[in-house]
C-alpha positions as CSV (number, residue, x, y, z in Angstrom):
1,X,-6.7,33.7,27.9
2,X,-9.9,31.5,28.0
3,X,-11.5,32.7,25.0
4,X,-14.0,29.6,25.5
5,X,-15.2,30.9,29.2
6,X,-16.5,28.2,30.2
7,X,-18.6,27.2,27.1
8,X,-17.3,23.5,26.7
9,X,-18.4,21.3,23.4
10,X,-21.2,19.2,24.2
11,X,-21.2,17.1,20.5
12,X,-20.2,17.1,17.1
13,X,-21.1,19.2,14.3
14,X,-22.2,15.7,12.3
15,X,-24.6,14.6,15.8
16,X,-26.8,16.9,15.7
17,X,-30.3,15.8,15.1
18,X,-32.6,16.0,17.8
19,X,-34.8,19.5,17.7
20,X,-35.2,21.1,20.8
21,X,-32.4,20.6,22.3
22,X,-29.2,22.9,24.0
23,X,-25.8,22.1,22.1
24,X,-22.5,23.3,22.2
25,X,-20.2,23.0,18.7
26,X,-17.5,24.2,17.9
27,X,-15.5,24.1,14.4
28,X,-14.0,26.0,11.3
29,X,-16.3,28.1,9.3
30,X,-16.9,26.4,5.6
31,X,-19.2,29.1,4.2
32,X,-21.2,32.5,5.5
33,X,-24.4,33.7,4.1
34,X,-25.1,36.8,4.6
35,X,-28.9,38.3,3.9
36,X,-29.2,41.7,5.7
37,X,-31.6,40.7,8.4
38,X,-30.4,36.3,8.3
39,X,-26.9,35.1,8.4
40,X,-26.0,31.6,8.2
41,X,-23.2,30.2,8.9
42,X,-21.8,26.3,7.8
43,X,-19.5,24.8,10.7
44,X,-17.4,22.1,9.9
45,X,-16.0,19.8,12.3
46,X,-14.4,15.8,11.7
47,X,-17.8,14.4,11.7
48,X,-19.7,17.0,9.1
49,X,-21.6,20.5,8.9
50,X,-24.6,22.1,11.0
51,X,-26.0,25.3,10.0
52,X,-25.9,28.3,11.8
53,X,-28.9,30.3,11.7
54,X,-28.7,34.3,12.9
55,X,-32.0,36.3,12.6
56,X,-33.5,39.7,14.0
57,X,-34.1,37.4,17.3
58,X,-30.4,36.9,18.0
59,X,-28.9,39.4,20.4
60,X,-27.2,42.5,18.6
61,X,-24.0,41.7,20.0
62,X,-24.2,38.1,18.7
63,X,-25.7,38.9,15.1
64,X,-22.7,41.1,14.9
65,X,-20.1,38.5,15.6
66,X,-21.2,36.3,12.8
67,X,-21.5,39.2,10.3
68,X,-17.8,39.6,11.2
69,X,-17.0,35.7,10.3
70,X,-14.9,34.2,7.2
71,X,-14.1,31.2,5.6
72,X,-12.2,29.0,8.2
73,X,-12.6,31.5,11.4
74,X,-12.5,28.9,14.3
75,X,-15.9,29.1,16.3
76,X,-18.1,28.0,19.1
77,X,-22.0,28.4,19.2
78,X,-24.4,27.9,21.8
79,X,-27.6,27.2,20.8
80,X,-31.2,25.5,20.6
81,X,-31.7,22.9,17.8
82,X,-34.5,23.9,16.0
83,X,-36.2,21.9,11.9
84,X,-35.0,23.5,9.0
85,X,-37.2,25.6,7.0
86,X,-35.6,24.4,3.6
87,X,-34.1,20.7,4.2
88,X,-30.9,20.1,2.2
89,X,-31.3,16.3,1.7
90,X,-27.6,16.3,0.9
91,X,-26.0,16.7,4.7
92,X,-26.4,14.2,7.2
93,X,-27.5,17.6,9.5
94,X,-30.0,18.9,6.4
95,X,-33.0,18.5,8.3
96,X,-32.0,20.9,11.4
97,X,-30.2,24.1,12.4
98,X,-28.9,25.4,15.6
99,X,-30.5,28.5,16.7
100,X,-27.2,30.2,18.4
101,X,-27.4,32.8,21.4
102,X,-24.1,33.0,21.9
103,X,-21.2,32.4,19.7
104,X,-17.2,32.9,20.2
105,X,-14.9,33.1,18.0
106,X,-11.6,31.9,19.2
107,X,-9.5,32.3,16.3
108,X,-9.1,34.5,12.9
109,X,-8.4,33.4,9.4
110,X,-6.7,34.9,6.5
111,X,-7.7,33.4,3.0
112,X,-6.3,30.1,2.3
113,X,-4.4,29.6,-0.3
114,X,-6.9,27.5,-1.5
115,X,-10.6,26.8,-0.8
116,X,-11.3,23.7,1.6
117,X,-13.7,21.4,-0.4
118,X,-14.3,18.1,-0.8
119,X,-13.5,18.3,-4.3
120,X,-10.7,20.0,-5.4
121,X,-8.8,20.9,-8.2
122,X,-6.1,22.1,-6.6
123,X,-2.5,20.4,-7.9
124,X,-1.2,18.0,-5.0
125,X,2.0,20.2,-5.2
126,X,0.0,23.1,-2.9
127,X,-2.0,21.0,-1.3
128,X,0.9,19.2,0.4
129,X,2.9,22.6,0.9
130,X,-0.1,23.3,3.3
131,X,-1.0,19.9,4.2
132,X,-3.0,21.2,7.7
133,X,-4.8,23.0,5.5
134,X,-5.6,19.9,3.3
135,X,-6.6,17.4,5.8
136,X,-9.3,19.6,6.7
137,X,-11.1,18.1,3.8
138,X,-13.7,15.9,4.8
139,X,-12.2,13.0,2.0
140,X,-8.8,13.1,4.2
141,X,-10.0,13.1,7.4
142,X,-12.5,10.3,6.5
143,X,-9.1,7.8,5.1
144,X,-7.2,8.6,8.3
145,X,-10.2,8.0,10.6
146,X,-10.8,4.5,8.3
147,X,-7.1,3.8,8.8
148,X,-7.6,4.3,12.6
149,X,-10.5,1.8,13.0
150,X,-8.4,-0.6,10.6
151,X,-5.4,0.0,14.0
152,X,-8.3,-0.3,16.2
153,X,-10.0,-3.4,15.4
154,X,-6.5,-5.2,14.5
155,X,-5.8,-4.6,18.3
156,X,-9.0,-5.6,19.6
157,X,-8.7,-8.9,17.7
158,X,-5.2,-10.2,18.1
159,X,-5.7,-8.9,22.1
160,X,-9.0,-11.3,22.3
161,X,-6.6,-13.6,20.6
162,X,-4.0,-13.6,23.1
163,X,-1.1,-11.1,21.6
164,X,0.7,-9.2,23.6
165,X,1.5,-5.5,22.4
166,X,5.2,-5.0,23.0
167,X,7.4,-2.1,21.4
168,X,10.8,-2.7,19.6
169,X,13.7,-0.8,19.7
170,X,13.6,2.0,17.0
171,X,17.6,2.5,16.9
172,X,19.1,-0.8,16.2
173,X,22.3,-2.2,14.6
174,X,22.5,-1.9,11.1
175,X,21.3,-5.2,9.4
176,X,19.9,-4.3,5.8
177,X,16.8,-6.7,4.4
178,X,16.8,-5.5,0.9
179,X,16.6,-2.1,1.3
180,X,19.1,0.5,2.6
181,X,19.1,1.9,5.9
182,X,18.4,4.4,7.4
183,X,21.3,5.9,10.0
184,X,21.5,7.3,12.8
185,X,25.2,8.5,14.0
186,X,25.5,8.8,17.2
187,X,27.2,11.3,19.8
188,X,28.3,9.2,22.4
189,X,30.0,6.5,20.1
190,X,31.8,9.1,18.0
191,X,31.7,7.3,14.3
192,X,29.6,4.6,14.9
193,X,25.9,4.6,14.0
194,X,22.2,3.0,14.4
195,X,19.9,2.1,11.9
196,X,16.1,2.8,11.5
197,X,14.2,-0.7,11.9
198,X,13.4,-1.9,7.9
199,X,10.5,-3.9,10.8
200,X,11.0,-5.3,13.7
201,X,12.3,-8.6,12.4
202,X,15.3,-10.0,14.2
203,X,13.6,-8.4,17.7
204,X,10.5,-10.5,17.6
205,X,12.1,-13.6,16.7
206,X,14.3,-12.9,20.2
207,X,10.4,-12.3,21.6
208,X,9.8,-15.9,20.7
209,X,13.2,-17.2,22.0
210,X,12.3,-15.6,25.0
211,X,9.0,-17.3,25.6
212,X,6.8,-13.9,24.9
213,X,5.0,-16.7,22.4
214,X,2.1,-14.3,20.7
215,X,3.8,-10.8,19.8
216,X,1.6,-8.0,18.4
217,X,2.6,-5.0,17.4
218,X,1.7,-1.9,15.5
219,X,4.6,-0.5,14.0
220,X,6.7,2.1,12.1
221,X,9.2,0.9,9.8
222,X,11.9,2.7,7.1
223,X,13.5,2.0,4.1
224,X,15.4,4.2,1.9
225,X,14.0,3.3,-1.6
226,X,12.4,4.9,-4.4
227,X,9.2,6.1,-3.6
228,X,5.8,5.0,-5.8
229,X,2.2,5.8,-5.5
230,X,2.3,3.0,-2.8
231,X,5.6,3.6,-0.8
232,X,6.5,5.5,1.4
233,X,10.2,5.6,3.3
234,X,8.4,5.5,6.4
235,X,5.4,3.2,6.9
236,X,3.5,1.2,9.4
237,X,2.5,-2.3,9.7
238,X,0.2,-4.6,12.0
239,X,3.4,-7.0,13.0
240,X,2.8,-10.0,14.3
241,X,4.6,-13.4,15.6
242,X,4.0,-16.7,16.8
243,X,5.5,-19.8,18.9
244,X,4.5,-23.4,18.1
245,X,3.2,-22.6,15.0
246,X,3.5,-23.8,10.8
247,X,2.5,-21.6,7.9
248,X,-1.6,-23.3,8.6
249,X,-1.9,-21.3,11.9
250,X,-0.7,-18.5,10.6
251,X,-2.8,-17.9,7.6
252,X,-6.1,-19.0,9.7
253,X,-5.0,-16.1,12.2
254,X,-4.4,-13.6,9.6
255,X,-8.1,-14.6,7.5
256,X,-9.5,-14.7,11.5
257,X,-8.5,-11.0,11.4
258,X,-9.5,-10.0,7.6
259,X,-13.0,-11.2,8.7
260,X,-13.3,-9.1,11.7
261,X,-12.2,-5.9,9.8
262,X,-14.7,-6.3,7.6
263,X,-17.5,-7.2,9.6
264,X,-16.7,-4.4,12.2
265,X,-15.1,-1.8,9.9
266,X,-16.6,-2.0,6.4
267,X,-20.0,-3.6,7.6
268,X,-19.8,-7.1,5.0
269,X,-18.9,-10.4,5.0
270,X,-15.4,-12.0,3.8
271,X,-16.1,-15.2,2.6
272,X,-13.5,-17.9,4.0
273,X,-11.4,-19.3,3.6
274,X,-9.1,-17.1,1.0
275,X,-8.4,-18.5,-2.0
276,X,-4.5,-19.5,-2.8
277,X,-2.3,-19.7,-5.3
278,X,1.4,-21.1,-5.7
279,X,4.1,-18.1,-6.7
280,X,4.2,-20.5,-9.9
281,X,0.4,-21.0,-10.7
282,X,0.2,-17.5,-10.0
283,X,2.9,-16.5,-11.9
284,X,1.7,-18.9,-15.4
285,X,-1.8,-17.8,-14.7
286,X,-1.1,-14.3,-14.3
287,X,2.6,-13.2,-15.1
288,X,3.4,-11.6,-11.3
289,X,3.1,-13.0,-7.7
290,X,0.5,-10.0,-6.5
291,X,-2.0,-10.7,-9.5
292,X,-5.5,-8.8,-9.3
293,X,-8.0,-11.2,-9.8
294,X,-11.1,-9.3,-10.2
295,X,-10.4,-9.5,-14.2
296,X,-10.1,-12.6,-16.3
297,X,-7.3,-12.2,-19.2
298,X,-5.2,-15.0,-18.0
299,X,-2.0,-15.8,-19.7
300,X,-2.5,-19.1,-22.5
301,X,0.8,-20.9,-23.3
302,X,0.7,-21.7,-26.7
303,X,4.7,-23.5,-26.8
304,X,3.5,-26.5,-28.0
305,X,1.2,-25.3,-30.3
306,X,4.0,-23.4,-32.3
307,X,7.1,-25.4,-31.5
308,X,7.1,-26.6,-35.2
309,X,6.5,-23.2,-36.5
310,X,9.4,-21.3,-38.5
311,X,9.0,-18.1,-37.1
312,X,12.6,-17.1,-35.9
313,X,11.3,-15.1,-32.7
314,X,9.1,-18.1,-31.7
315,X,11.9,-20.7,-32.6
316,X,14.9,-18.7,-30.4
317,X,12.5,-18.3,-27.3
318,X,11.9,-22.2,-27.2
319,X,15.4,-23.2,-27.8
320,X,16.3,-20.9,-25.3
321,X,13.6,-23.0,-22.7
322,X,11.5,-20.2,-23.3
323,X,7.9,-20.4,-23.8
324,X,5.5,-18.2,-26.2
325,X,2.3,-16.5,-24.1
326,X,-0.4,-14.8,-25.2
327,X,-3.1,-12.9,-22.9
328,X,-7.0,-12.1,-25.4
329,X,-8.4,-8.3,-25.0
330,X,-12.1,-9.8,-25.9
331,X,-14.1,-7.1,-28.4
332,X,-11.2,-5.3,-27.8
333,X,-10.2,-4.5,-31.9
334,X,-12.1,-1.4,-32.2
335,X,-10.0,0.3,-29.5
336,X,-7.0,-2.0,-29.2
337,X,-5.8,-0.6,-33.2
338,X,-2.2,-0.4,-34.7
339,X,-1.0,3.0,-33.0
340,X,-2.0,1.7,-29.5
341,X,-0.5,-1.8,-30.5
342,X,2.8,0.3,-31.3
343,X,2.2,2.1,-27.5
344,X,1.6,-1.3,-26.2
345,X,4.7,-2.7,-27.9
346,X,7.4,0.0,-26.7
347,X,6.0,-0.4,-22.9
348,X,6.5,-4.2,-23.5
349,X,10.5,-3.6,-24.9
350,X,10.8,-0.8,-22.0
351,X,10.5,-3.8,-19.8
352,X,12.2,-6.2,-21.2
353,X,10.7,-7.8,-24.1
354,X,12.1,-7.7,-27.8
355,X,8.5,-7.3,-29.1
356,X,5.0,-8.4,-29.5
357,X,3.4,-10.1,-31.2
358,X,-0.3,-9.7,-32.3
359,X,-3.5,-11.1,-34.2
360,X,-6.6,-8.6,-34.5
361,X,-10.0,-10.3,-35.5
362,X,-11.8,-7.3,-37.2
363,X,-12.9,-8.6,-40.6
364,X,-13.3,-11.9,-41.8
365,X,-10.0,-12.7,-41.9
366,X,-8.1,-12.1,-38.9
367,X,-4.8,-9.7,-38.9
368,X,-1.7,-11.6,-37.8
369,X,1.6,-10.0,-37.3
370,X,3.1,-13.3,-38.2
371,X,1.0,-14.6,-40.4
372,X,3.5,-15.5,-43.1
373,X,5.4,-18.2,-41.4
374,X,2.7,-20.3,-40.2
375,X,1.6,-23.0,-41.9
376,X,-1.6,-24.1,-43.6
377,X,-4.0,-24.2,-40.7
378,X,-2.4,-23.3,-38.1
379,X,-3.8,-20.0,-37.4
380,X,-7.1,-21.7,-36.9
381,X,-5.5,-23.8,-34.3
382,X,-4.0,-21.2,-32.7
383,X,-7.6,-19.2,-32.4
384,X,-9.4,-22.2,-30.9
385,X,-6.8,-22.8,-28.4
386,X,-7.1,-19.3,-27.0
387,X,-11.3,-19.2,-27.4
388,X,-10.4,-16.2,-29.6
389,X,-13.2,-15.0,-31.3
390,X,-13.9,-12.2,-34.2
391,X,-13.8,-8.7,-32.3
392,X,-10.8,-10.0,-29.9
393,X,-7.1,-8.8,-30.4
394,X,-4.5,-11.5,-29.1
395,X,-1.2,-9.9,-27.7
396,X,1.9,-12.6,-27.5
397,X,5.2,-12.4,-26.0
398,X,8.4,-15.2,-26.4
399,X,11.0,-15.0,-25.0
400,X,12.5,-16.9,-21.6
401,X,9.9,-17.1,-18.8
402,X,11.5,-14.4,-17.0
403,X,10.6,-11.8,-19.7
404,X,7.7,-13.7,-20.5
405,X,5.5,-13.7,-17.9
406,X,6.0,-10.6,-16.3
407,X,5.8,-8.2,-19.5
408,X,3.0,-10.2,-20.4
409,X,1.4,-10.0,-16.7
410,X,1.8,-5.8,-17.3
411,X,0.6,-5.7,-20.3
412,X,-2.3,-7.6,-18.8
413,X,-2.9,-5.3,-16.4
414,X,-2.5,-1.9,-19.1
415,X,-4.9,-3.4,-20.9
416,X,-7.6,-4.6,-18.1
417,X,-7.2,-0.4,-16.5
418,X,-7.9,0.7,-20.5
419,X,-11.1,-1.4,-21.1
420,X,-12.0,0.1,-17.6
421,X,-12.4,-4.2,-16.9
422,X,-11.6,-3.6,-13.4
423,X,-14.5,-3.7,-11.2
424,X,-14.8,-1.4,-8.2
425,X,-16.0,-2.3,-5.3
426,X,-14.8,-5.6,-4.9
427,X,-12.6,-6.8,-2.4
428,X,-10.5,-10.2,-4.1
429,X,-7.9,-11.5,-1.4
430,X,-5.5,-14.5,-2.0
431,X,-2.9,-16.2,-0.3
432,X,0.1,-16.5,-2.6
433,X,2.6,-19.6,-1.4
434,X,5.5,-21.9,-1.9
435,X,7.6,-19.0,-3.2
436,X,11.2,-19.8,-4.6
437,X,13.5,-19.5,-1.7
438,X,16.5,-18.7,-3.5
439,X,16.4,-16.8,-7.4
440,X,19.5,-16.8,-9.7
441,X,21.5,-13.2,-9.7
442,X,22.7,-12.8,-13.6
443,X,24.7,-10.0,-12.3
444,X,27.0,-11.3,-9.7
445,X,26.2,-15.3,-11.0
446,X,25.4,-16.5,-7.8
447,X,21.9,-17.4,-6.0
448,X,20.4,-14.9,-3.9
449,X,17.4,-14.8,-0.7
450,X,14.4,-14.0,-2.3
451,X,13.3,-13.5,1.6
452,X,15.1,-12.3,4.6
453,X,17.3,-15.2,5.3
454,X,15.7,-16.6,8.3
455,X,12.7,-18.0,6.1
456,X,12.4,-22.1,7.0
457,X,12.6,-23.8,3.6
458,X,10.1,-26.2,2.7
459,X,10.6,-30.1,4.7
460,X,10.9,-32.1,1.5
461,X,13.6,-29.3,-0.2
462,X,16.3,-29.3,2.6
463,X,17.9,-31.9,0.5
464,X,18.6,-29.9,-2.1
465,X,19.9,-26.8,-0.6
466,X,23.6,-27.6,-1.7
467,X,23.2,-29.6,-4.8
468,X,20.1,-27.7,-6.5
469,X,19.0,-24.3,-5.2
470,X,16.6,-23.8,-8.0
471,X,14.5,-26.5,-6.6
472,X,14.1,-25.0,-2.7
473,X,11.1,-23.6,-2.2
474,X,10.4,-21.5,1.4
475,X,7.8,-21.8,4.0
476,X,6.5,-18.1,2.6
477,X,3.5,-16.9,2.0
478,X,1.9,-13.0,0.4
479,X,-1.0,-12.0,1.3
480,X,-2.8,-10.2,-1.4
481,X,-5.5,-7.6,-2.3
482,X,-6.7,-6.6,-5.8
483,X,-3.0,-6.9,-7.3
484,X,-1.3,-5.2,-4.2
485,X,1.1,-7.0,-1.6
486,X,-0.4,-6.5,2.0
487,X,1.8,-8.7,3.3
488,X,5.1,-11.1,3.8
489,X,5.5,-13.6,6.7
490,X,6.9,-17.0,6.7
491,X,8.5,-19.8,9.3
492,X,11.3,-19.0,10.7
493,X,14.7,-21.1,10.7
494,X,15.1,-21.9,14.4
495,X,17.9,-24.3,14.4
496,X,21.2,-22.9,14.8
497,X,23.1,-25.3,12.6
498,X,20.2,-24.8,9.6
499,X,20.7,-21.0,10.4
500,X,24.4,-20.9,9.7
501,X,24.1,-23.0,6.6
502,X,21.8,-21.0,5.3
503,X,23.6,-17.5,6.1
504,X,26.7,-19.7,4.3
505,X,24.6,-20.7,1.1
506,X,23.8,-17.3,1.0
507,X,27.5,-16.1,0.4
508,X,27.8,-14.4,3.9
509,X,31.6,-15.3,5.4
510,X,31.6,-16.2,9.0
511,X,33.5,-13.0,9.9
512,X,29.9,-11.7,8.3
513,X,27.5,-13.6,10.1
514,X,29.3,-13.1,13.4
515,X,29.5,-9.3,13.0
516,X,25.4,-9.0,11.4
517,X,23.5,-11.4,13.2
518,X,26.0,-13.4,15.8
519,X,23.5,-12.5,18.7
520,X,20.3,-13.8,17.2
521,X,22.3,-17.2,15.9
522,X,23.8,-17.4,19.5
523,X,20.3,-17.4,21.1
524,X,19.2,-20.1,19.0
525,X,21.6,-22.4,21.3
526,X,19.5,-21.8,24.3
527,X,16.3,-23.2,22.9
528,X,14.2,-21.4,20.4
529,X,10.4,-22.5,19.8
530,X,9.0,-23.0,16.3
531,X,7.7,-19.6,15.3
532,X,6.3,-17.9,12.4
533,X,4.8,-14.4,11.3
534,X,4.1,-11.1,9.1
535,X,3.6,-7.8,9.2
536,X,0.2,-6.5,7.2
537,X,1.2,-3.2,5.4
538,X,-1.4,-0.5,7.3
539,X,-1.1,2.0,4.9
540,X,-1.4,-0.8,1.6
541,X,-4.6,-1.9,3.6
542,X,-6.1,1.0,4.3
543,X,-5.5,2.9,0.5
544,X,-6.9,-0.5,-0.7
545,X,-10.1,-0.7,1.5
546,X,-10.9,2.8,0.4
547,X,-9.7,2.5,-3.3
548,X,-7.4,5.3,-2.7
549,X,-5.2,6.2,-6.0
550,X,-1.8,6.9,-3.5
551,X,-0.9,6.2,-0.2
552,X,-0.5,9.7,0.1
553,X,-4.2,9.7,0.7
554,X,-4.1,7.8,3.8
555,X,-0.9,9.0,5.7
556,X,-1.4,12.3,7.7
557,X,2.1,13.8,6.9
558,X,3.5,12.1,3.4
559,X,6.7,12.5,1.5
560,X,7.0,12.8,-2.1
561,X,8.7,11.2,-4.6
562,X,11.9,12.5,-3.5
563,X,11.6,11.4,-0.2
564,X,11.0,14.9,1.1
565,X,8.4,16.2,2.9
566,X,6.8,19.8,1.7
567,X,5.3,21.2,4.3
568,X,8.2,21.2,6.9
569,X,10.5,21.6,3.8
570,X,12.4,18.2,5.1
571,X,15.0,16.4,5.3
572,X,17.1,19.8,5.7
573,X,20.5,21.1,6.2
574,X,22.1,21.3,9.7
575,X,24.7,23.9,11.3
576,X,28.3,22.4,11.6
577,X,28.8,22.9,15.0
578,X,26.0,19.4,15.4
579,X,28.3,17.8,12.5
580,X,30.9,18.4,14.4
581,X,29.7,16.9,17.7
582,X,28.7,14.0,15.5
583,X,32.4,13.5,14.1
584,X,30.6,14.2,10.9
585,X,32.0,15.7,7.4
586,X,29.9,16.7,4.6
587,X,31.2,15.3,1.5
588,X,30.0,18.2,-1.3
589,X,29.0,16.1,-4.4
590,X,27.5,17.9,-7.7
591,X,24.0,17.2,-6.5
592,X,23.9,18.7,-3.3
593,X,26.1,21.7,-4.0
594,X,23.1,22.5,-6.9
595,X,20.6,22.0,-3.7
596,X,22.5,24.8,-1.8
């Protein structure tokens, strides 16, 4: 049944402006206001609210309906655009209303179970239980339409810079990148199974080899890791991938595109180019290789400045080729006071570190947790060397670097979100580069791919891939926004010989290789270009653009922490006879049989 008949939409609820004019809307009701012998009605569409207006003018029949209206009735008006009598300088529509003769209404409500605002105080929980309901919040649909112009202008820049869209497979073999898989059993090859693509890695590279040469795509991705407020197990990324190519031409394509998106989409200029950083300047400066550098509060290495000092925790860290770091809180003593100290102290040991060490400037005389084993003086030194001043409180770590710097980098951060030091706002990119290509695995003793292994080390460190791994450093580069990773890409390894060493550094057997990635080393024989890419997160860019608090802001449909999904109440149970189709046997564990 057309309840429409005939009426069609002739423009948004948000576009009209111009009195005098015959419009068709159509939208959910947001409010009705009812005065006897006036009714008016808010309609809310994508693009805003119009008012409604009803009178003793309006045809009986007409006047009725919108007496009849509720919250969230689904409605379309006809109507002559006429000023407003009292403007509401609030609404992008304040300054009009639409006069209607004849309304429909194609579709009932019942009460929500909660009330559709832009502000809400509503816990997530519900709000995800009836996420249609939710993204009809104007906040919502604002992120996903910023997220779609973010899609949008990232193809109309890599197209004008000759990319060609292509789609990977979505069910591929099984080649895990970090992350688990994903799997897919399948019917027709009883016990086997595909994977979900962790990205579409290994099939762009073949793109390259196949003389595709600029590869663009925008595409969905899945790991099976724990989720935080930005990850998701399903995600998408603006994945790229180019021939005859070093890591230069890369990051000028990638800045090329950061400055369109901002001068198309968020209506500023990106100064260029990006700052950079090596993974180790960033991580002595700032204790992590994502560091948000809209906040000063660097990390100070004061080794050499207490190598001769007797304190024990000091003394152990150095002989251990440690270091001793501190980060200064400036005017921070009034807040920063013994009890949070102690806070600060048990998030430093809950990640790592066997303490911290402190020095709080509030009267004359500082406050030093260590005061007693420093010699005459020495505490003065220490002071000028950090430009401490009275007011400040000094927080320091020792231990090895690998404690060191990154507790010390988090408690930078804790400290900088506090003092509310973080500006808002501001949009601080960097390139981090020269990353580490392999890092030491305490566990199993043995040197392990910080990247995926196809990452090109560094010219001058192929030397030392057999006799010192420590010193190999990768062709790999992060992109980064306000302490978030956007992005990973690097050279590729494109000779075949290089390939295999590296899969054998690596630990991988040749039964291994053959079996995981045989087809991609066996296309390197028939001539492989040099090529290079990433993939920019489009859900880290677009929470980050808008200042979002969770990626859950900016993905239509999310999952929780769990990795389920409340709405659809997902994943879910299936019947046995599609298990056994699939040659597939439930194996009851404790947790599952408490989910039943």
């Amino acid at each position: 049944m057309d309840l429409m008949q005939e009426l069609r939409r002739t423009c948004y609820c948000g576009e009209v402006t111009t009195p005098g004019e015959t419009v068709v809307v159509g939208g959910f009701v947001q409010k009705v206001r009812n005065l006897g012998n006036l009714i008016f009605i808010d309609l809310r569409d994508r693009t805003g609210i119009i008012q409604l207006a009803f009178s003793d003018q309006t045809e009986q029949s007409v006047f009725e309906k919108a007496a009849s209206c509720h919250s969230e009735y689904v409605l379309m008006a006809k109507g002559i655009v006429a000023k407003r009598s009292s403007i509401n300088p609030d609404m992008k529509t304040g300054e009009v209303e639409i006069l209607v003769d004849d309304l429909r209404v194609l579709s009932k409500a019942q009460t929500p179970p909660f009330a559709i605002t832009d502000e809400t105080k509503t816990n997530e929980e519900l709000r995800l239980k009836y996420r249609y309901l939710d993204l009809r919040r104007a906040p919502l649909q604002r992120n996903l339409i910023m997220r779609h112009k973010i899609a949008a202008a990232a193809r109309e820049y890599f197209y004008a810079n000759g990319f060609i869209e292509i789609e990977t497979p979505m069910m591929m073999k099984s080649t895990p990148e970090g992350a688990r898989d994903y799997l897919i059993p399948s019917r027709i090859h009883n016990g086997k199974f595909y994977a979900l693509p962790q990205s579409p890695q290994i099939y762009k590279q073949l793109l390259m080899v196949s003389g595709m040469d600029r590869y663009i795509q925008i595409a969905r991705c899945f790991r099976d890791e724990d989720l935080r407020a930005d990850r998701q197990p399903e995600f998408t990324q603006i994945d790229l991938e180019m021939s005859f190519v070093d890591v230069e031409d890369l990051l000028k394509m990638t800045e090329g595109f950061l400055s369109h998106l901002f001068e198309t989409v968020m209506g500023r200029t990106l100064p260029m180019p990006l700052p950079r950083l090596t993974y180790q300047e960033s991580m002595e400066r700032y204790g992590t290789d994502k560091p948000d550098t809209r906040f000063g509060m660097e990390l100070q290495d004061l080794s050499a400045l207490v190598q001769d000092v007797d304190f024990m925790v000091f003394r152990s860290a150095l002989e251990a080729g440690g270091s001793v770091r501190a980060i200064v809180a400036k005017n921070a003593v009034s807040t920063l006071t013994r009890k949070e100290i102690d806070k600060l102290t048990e998030k430093a040991k809950g990640i790592g570190a066997k303490g911290l060490a402190y020095i709080r400037w509030q009267e004359d005389k500082p406050n030093c947790s260590f005061a007693k084993f420093l010699p005459e003086g020495k505490l003065e030194e220490i002071l000028t060397h950090l430009g401490c001043e009275k007011g400040d409180v000094v927080l320091i770590i020792a231990d090895k670097n690998k404690v060191t710097l990154p507790v010390l980098g988090a408690l930078r951060l804790e400290v900088a979100k506090k003092f509310d030091l973080i500006p808002e706002g501001q949009f601080h990119f960097l390139w981090i580069t020269q990353f580490p290509f392999f890092e030491w695995d305490e566990e199993t003793q043995s040197w392990v791919a910080m990247h995926h292994p196809f990452t090109m080390p560094m010219d001058e460190c192929l030397p030392y891939l057999d006799s010192d791994p420590g010193r190999v450093t990768a062709k790999a580069f992060d992109l980064v926004l306000n302490g978030t990773e956007l992005s990973s890409g690097s050279i590729r390894i494109t000779n075949y010989e290089l390939q295999q060493k590296m899969f054998e550094a690596l630990g991988l057997t040749p039964e291994e290789i053959e079996a995981k990635f045989g087809f991609l080393v066996e296309a390197y024989h028939y001539g492989a270009p040099p090529h290079g890419g990433l993939g920019i997160g489009l859900d880290r860019l677009t929470m980050a653009l808008l200042e979002a608090e969770s990626l859950r802001d900016v993905v239509a449909f999310p999952k929780v922490q769990n990795a389920s999904e409340l709405m659809s109440a997902c994943p879910s149970a299936v019947d046995q006879e599609s298990l056994d189709v699939l040659g597939i046997q439930i194996k009851e564990t404790e947790e599952n049989e408490t989910a039943s």
